[in-house]
C-alpha positions in Angstrom: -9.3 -15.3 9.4 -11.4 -12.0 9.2 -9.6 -10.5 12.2 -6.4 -11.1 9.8 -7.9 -9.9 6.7 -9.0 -6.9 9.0 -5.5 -6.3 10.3 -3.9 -6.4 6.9 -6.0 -3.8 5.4 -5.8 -1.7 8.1 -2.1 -2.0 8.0 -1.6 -1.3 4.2 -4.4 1.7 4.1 -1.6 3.1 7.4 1.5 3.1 5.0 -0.2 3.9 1.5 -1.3 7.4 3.9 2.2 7.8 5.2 3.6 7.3 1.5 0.9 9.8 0.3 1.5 8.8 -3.4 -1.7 6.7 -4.4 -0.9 7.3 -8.2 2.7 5.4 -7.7 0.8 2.3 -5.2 -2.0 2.3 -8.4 1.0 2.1 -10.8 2.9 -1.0 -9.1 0.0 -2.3 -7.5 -1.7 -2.7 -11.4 -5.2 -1.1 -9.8 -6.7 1.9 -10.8 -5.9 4.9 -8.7 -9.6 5.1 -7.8 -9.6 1.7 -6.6 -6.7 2.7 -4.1 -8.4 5.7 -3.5 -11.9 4.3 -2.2 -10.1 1.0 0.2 -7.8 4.0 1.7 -11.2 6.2 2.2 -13.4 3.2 3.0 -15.6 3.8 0.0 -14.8 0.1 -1.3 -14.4 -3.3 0.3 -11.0 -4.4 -0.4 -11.3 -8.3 -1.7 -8.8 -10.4 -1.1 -7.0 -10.3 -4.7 -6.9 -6.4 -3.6 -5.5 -6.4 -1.0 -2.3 -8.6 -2.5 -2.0 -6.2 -5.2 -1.6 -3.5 -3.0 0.8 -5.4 -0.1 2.5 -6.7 -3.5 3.4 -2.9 -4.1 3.8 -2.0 -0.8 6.4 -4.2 0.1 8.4 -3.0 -3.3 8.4 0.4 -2.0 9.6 -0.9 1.2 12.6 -2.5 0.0 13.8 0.2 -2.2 13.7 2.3 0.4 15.7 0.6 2.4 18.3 0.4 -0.4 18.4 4.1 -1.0 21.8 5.5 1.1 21.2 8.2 3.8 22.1 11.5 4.1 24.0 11.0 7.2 27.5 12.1 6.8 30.4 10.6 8.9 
């Protein structure tokens, strides 16, 4: 389960870098920004409850994404 736990965090610290907006993952995740701030710097151990706070508000970013239409014209 550790190896999952592991995974997961490693995951979410990857796409909270790529969205490089901790303020807005703080905001939707309800944790304070420097909570985000020391799991993505590896300051803090991420519990558990942490960690599904910020997937929580990572997958809401995800999906509204993906509901935003492109630029492409046809």
């Amino acid at each position: 389960m550790s190896s999952d736990f592991e995974k997961l965090r490693k995951q979410l610290i990857l796409f909270i870098l790529k969205q490089r907006n901790r303020q807005r993952i703080a905001s939707l995740s309800g944790l304070h920004i420097n909570t985000v701030s020391d799991v993505v710097n590896g300051n803090r151990n991420a519990r558990f409850s942490t960690l599904v706070a910020l997937e929580t508000a990572c997958n809401h970013i995800k999906a509204n994404q993906s509901s935003f239409p492109t630029d492409e014209t046809d």
